[in-house]
C-alpha positions, -999 to 999 in steps of 0.1 A, spaced: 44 101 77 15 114 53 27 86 28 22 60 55 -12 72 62 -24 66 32 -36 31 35 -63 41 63 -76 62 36 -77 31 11 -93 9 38 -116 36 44 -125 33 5 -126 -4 7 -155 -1 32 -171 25 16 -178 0 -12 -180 -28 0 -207 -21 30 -209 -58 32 -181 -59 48 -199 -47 82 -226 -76 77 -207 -106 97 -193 -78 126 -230 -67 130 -243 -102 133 -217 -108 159 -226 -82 177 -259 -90 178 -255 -128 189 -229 -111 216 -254 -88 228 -286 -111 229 -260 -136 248 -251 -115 276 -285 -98 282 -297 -137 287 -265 -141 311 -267 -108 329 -305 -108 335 -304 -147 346 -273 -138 372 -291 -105 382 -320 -130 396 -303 -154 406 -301 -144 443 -262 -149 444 -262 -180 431 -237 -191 404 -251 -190 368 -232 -213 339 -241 -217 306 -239 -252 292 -206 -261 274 -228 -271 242 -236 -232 239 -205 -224 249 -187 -248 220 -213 -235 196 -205 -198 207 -169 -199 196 -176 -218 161 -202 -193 156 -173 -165 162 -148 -191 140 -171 -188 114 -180 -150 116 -138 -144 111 -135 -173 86 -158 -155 61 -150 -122 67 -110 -134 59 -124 -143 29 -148 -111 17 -119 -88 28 -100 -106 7 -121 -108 -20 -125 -68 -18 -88 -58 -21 -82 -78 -49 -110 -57 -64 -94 -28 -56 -63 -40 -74 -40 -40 -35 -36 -74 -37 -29 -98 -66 -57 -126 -80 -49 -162 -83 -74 -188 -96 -66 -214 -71 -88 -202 -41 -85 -234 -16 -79 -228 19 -70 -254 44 -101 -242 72 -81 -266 96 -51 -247 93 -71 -211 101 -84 -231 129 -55 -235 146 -44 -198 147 -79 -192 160 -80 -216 191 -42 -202 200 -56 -170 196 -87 -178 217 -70 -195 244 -46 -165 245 -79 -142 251 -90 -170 279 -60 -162 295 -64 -124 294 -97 -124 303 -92 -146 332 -64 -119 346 -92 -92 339 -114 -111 360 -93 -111 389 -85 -78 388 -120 -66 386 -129 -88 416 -101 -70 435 -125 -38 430 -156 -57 436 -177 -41 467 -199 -71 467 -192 -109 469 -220 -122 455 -217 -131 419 -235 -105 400 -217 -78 417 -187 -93 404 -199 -97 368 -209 -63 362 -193 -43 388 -175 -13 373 -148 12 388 -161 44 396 -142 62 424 -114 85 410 -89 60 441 -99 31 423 -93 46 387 -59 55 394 -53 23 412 -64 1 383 -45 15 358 -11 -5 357 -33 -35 358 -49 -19 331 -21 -14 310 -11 -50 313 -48 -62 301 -46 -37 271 -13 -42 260 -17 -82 266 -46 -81 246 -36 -56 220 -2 -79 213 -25 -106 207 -51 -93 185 -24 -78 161 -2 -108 159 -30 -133 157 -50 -116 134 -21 -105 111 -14 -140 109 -43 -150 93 -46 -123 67 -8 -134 58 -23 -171 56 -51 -161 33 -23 -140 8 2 -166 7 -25 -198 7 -32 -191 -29 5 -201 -33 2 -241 -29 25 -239 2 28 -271 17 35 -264 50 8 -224 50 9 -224 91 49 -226 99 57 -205 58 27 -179 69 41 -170 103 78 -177 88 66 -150 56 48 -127 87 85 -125 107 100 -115 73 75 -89 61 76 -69 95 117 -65 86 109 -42 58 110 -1 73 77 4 56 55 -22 61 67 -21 99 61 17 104 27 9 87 17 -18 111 31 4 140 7 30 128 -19 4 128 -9 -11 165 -15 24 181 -48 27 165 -59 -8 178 -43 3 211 -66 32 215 -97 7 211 -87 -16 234 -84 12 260 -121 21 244 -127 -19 255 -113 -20 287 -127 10 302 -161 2 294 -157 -33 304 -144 -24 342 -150 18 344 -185 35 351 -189 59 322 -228 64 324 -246 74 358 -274 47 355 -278 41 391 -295 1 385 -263 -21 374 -280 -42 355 -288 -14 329 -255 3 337 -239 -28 323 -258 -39 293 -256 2 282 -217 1 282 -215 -35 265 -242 -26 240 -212 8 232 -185 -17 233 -199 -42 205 -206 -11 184 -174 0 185 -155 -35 178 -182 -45 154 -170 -10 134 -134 -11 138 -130 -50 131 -137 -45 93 -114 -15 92 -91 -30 113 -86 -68 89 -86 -42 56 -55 -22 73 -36 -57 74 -46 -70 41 -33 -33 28 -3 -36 45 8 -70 44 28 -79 15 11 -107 -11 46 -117 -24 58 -155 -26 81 -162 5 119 -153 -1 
């Protein structure tokens, strides 16, 4: 078990010198946070009317998050084969297209979850009115108890997702260096063969039950009162603010963990 531990230590390392690394999360983060304050605030006075953002922010939103994993693909990739984990190749290309497929499945996945999250928070929701949905959280002990095999589904749905999807794309980067003809189906193909081997699946089980424990992290700051700020406004900015900390920190730690663990091989 200690033996398998040992590449958190490495990503740990890989951060440690390569602070850059939390640049592109941070900036996320930021753009996340100044976006819901704007949507929050403008719901909170809206007197129960509906509040939408336009569908050119909203396109511009997720090529804006595109871009932020795009890049960081790329400097995590950059910093293992510094650290000798991963072997360098002079042909860099990378078919963006490609990565942007995985992406928008990925995304739509997330559309889905989030859209069963929804309705499970407005099954709690004391109000009707719009921003009482938005930002209404859980907070008697019935309700806690009652929302947790809902819960469970959300995490575990959204869990699966991250680690397949994301896993993908670091395989795509490794094995794009290659000149595969066909990266999308031979990355996912290379992905199903790599999680055969006993170590590199008890490594990304190891890995799973960490990203588990964050999206538990997510979810219950997303629908749970944690803090005992009476307005719900503040209440609900406070806990998102925690919330894109935390991801913005474990995102970097999270893609190193997969470059570490992911074989670089050429496809059997």
């Amino acid at each position: 078990m200690y033996t398998h531990l040992t590449f958190f230590k490495k990503s740990i390392f890989v951060l440690y010198k390569n602070p850059i690394l939390f640049l592109l999360p941070s900036i996320g983060a930021i753009l996340s946070i100044t976006i819901e304050i704007i949507f929050a605030t403008k719901l909170y006075y809206s007197n129960g009317n509906k509040v939408f953002f336009p569908d050119s922010i909203l396109v511009g939103l997720f090529f804006a998050a595109f871009t932020i994993i795009y890049f960081q693909l790329g400097i995590s990739k950059k910093s293992i084969i510094r650290l000798g984990a991963a072997p360098k190749n002079n042909n860099h290309s990378t078919d963006v297209l490609e990565l942007f497929i995985i992406y928008s499945i990925y995304s739509l996945l997330l559309v889905f979850i989030g859209g069963y999250e929804g309705q499970v928070r407005e099954t709690y929701s004391i109000k009707s009115d719009p921003f009482s949905l938005y930002v209404s959280k859980v907070t008697t002990y019935h309700n806690i108890i009652a929302i947790i095999p809902a819960g469970i589904v959300t995490v575990l749905s959204y869990t699966l997702a991250s680690f397949l999807f994301s896993a993908w794309m670091v395989q795509y980067m490794l094995l794009k260096d290659q000149d595969m003809r066909y990266g999308l189906v031979e990355s996912f193909r290379k992905l199903a063969y790599n999680s055969t081997f006993k170590d590199t699946r008890k490594k990304m089980l190891l890995l799973f039950l960490v990203t588990l424990v964050t999206s538990i992290i997510d979810f219950v700051l997303s629908n749970i009162a944690i803090t005992h700020i009476l307005d719900a406004l503040h209440s609900y900015l406070y806990q998102f603010v925690i919330l894109s900390v935390v991801d913005s920190l474990y995102a970097p730690f999270f893609l190193i963990c997969l470059f570490l663990i992911i074989p670089s091989g050429p496809i059997s």
